[in-house]
N, C-alpha and C positions, 0 to 999 in steps of 0.2 A: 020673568026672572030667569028660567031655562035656558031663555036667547040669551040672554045677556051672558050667562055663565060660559056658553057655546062660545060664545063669538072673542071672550077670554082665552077661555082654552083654547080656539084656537091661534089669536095672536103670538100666546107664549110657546106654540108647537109650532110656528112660523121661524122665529127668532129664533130657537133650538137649531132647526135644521140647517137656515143659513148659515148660521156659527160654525155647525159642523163642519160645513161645504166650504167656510172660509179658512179653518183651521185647514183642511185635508188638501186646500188647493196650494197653503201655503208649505205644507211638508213636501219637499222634493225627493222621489224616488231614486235611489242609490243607480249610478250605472253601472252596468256591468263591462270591466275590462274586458276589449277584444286579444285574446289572444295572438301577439304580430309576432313574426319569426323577422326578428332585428339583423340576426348576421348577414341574414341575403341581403338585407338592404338596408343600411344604417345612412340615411341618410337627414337633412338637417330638416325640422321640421316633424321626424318621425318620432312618437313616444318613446325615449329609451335613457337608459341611467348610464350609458358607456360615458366612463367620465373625460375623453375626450372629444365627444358629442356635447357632454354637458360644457364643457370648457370653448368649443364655439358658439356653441346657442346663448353662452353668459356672453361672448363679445360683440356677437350681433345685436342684442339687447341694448347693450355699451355706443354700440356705434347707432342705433336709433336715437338715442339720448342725447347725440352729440359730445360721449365722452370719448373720444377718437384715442388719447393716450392707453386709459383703460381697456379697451379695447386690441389695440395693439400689444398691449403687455398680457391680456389674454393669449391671442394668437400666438404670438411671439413662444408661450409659455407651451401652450399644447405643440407646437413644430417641434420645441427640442425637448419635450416627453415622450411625444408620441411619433417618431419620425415614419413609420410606419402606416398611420394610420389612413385611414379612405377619407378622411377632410382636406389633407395636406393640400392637397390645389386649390379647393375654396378657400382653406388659408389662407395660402399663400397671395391668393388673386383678391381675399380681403384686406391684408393688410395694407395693397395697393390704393383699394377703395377707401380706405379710415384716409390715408395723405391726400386721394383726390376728393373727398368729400371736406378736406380741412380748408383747403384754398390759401391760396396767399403763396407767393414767389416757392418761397425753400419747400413748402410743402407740395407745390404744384411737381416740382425738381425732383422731391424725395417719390413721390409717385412715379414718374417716368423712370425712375432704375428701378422700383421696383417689379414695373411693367413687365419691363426688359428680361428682367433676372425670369418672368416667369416663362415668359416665350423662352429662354435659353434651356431651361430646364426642363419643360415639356413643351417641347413646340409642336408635335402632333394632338394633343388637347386641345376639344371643341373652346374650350375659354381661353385658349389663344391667340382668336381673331375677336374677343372681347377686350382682353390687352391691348392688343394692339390698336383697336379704335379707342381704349379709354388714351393712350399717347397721343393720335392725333384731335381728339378730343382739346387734349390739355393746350396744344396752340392754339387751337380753334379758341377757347377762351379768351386767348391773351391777345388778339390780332385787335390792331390799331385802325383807325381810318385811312382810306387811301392816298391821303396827303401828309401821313406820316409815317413810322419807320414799321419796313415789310417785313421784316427779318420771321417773323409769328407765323406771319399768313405762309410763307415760302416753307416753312418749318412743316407747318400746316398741310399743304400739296404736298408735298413730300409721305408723309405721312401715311395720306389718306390711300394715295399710291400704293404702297408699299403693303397698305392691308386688302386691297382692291389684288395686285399682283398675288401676295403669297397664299391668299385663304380664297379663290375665285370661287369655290362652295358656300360660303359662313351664309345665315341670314342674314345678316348686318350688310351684305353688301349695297342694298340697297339705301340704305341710311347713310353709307360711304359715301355713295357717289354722288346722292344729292349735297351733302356738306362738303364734297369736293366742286359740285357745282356753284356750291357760293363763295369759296373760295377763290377758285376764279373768278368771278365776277366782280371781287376787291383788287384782285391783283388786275386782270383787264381793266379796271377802272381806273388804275396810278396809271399805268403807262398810258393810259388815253388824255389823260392829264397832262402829262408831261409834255407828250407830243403834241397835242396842240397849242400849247403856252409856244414850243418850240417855232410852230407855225407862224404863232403872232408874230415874234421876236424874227422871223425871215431867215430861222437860221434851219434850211431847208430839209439838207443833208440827218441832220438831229432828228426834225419832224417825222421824216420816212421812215427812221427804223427803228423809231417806237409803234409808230404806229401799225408796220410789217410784223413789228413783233406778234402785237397783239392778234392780226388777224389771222396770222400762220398758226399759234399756241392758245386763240381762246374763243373759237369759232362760234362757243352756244354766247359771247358776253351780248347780253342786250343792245349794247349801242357797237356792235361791229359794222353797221350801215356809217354811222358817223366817223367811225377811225377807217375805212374805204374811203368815204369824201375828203377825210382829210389828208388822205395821202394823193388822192386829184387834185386836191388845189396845190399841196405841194410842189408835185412836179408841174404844173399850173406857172406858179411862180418862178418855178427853175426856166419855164420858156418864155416868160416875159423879161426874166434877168439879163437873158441872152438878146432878148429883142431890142435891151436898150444899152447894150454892150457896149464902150466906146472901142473904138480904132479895132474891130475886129471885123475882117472881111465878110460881106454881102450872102458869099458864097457858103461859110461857114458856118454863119448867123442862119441861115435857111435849115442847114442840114441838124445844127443841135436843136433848133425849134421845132422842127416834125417830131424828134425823137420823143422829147418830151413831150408833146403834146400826145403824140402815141400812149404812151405810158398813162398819163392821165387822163385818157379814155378809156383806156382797158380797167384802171380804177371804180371809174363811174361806171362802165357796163356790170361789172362782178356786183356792182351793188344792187343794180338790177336783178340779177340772173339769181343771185344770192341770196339775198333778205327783198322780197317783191313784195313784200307784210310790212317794212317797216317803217319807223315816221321820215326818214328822208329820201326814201327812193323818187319823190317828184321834184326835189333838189336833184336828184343825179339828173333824170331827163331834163330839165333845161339847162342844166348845163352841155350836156351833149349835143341838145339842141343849137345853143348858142355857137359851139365849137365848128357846129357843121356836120355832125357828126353821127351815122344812123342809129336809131335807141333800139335794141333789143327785147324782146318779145321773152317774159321768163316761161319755162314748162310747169306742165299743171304738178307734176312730182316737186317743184321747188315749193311753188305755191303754196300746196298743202303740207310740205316738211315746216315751214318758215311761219304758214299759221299757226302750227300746232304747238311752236315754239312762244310765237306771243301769245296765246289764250291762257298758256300753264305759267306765264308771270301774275303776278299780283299788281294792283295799280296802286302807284304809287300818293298815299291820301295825304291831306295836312299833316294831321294824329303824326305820321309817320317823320315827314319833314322834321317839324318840332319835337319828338325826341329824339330824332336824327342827332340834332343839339346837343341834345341832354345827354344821354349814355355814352357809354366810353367806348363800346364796339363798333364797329361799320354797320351800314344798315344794307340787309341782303334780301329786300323787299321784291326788287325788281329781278333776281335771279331765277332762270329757265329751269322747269321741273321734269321738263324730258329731253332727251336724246343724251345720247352716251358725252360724258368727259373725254378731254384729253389728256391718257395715261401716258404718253412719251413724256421726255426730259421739254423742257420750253428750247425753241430753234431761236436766238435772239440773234437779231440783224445791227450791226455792230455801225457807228454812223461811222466810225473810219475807210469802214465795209465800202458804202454810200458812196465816200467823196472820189477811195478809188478809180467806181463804176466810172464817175463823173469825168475823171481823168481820162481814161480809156476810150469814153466816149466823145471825148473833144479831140485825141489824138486819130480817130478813126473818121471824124468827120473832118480833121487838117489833112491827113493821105488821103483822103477819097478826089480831093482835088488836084492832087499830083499826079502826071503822064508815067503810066505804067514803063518799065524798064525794059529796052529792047530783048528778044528770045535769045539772043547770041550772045548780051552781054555777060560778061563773067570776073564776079568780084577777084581781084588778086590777093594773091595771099599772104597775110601779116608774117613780119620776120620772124615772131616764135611761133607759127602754126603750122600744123601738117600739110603736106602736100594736098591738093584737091586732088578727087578723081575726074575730073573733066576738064583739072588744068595742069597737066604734067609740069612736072621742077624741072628745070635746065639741069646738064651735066657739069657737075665740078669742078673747078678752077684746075688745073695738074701745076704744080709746085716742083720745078725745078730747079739742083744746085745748081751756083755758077764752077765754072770751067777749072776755077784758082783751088776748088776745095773751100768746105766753109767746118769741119769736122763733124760733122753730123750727115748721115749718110743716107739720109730716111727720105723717098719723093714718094708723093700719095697721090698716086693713078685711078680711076674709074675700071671696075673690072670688063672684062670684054663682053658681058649678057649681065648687068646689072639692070634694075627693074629700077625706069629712073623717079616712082611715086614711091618706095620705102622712106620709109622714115630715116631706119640707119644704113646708110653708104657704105659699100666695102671700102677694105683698103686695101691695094694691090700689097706685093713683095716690094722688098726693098733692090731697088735698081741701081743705085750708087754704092760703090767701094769705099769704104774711110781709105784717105789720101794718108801715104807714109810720113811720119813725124819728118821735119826738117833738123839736121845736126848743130847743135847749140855750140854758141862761136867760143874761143877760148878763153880761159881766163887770166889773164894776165900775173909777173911773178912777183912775189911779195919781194919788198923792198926798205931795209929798217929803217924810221923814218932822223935819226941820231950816228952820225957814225963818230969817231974818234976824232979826226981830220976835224971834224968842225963844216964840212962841206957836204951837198947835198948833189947827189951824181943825179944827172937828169934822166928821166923817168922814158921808158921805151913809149910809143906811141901806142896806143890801143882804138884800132879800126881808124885809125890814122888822122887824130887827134894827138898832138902835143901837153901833157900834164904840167902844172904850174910846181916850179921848186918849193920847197919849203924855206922859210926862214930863219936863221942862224941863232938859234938859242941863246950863246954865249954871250952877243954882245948887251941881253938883256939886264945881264947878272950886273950888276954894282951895288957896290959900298954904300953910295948916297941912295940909293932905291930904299935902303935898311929901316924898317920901324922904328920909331923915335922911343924911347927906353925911361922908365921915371919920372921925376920934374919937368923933362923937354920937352912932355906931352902939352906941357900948358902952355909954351912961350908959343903962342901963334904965327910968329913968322921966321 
């Protein structure tokens, strides 16, 4: 019975003390506030009741939520309370964040001014060059496939540029340049598109400087080995075009076909020398082969620049293909992870540029066959042009009066040490006299032409012509001449 009572008492001083230990585990001991001196540092995230700390820390709440309005009406509200305050640039550089976290066109739009606005007003501020990558950011979103419209991606480079140039410190730069690196590699991929459609279509001129473009302005894009060959089959074609030329001389047809054929060996060597990694450098060797042509040996610095270039692409798998498909952005799978971008403006090679060359270079191979022009000859010189210096002008016609006088008294002589290559000719003194008026003949006397008599006295001679009389007025005069008067005007005869 003693055990028994034991072994009671002790169960119910078991369940006592666990109770205890359960109750005391679950009371929480009070903590004790650390005393922070906020003024030094009132920043977001710091214990404090400044109620323009509490008026961002209520927007960033907002903007976790996805309630961006709210949010923005926070901010909005603390800038023009508190224009003073130590948040104003998180502010400011959040209200950017609530429009880029919103998405969609006007909102992507309303972010980009406000970006802007923050760079304008503190542009030495480390969140500066956080602006400015959220801006190129915001094309970076909106860029299309290569085979449709670039305006995003160019937007894009641009950009990424401009934050690479003005903040060469930020941490971000590194993040810059790889998302400038896939951006080139959309943009190098239209024009390598284009230009080889060009290729097919034989429209030569076209093909070349897209695909110049590309390799002058996008040196890391992965298939630069393919827009190299295609600028050798290019001009390739430009020396076959010429091979099958009609009615074009033998001699001519020789000289434009080395050219080009030139030209698209130095294509296919650069491919070589260039990208010695990649998948069509044994397309360049036979063809070089083919041409006759010695194949170039690349250095071990290419080598290893060019492997280290294809090792840091990713391979491109199915998965990737088939959402390639599906999503709306480009797929920048196959984009190089090292070596520096190109930060210059893009050098585009213009195909009017192209046809040019093409001109020049058929006018140089039509004169390479014409007999050089004798050492002595010497062109003459057109009638409105300067005298040469190695072909002096003849001396001036001298114009003189005749002998009778002409009234003009002026003869233009060669002066006596005149330099016969000037432009402008002296002009002597005047060497003729005006010749003395001659005495004007007279004028003969007036004479009435009516006199009383009825008769007309005959007229003196003048320079010894006879004048014709006049005739006798009076016998004009009659009766019957007289206008017919009243009624007589009717009888007709």
């Amino acid at each position: 019975m003693n055990r028994l009572t034991r072994k009671i008492a002790a169960v119910v001083l078991a369940v006592l003390v666990l109770g205890t230990v359960s109750v005391q585990a679950r009371e929480k001991k009070p903590k004790h506030k650390k005393h922070e001196d906020l003024s030094a540092n009132p920043l977001a995230g710091v214990n404090s009741r400044q109620p323009d700390k509490e008026l961002f820390d209520k927007a960033m709440i907002a903007m976790k939520k996805g309630r961006f309005d709210v949010a923005r009406l926070d901010l909005q509200t603390m800038l023009n309370t508190y224009p003073d305050s130590e948040y104003r640039m998180r502010a400011k550089l959040a209200v950017g964040d609530s429009w880029f976290k919103e998405g969609g066109t006007a909102a992507l739009t309303q972010a980009e001014a406000e970006y802007k606005d923050f760079i304008t007003f503190f542009p030495n501020a480390p969140e500066a060059a956080e602006a400015q990558m959220k801006v190129a950011d915001i094309y970076y979103q909106q860029m299309e496939k290569p085979d449709r419209d670039y305006t995003n991606a160019d937007r894009a480079e641009q950009e990424y540029r401009a934050m690479i140039n003005m903040f060469p410190d930020s941490s971000l730069v590194p993040r810059a340049k790889q998302k400038l690196r896939d951006v080139q590699e959309v943009l190098g991929e239209r024009e390598t598109q284009i230009g080889l459609y060009y290729g097919t279509r034989e429209n030569f001129a076209a093909a070349i400087a897209r695909l110049d473009t590309v390799v002058d302005t996008y040196p890391l894009y992965s298939k630069s080995d393919q827009a190299l060959l295609g600028i050798g089959d290019a001009y390739a074609g430009e020396a076959h075009a010429v091979q099958i030329a009609p009615r074009l001389p033998g001699a001519i047809r020789e000289r434009l076909r080395a050219v080009y054929q030139d030209r698209a060996a130095e294509a296919y060597t650069k491919v070589i020398t260039r990208y010695p990694m990649a998948p069509h450098v044994e397309d360049a060797r036979d063809r070089l082969v083919a041409m006759n042509r010695p194949v170039p040996e690349p250095t071990q610095e290419a080598i290893a620049e060019n492997d280290a270039e294809e090792r840091s692409r990713q391979p491109l798998r199915f998965t990737d293909k088939t959402f390639d498909i599906i999503k709306h952005g480009p797929s920048v799978v196959e984009a190089v992870h090292v070596g520096e971008p190109s930060l210059d403006d893009p050098k585009r090679t213009l195909a009017p540029d192209v046809t040019k060359q093409n001109i020049a270079l058929f006018k140089t191979a039509v004169d390479a066959g014409k007999p050089a022009a004798p050492a002595g000859a010497v062109t003459p010189t057109g009638p409105n042009e300067p005298p040469r210096s190695d072909q002096p002008s003849q001396a001036p016609l001298q114009l003189e009066a005749p002998a009778g006088g002409t009234g003009v008294g002026v003869q233009v002589v060669s002066a006596p040490n005149a330099d016969p290559n000037a432009v402008v000719k002296p002009v002597g003194p005047v060497s003729t006299a005006i010749p003395a008026a001659e005495k004007p003949a007279e004028a003969p006397d007036q004479v009435n032409d009516v006199y009383k008599s009825g008769t007309t006295p005959a007229q003196p001679a003048v320079n010894g012509k006879q004048k014709k009389p006049k005739a006798d007025l009076n016998d004009e005069s009659s009766s019957k001449k007289k206008k017919k008067k009243g009624i007589s005007k009717l009888n007709p005869f």
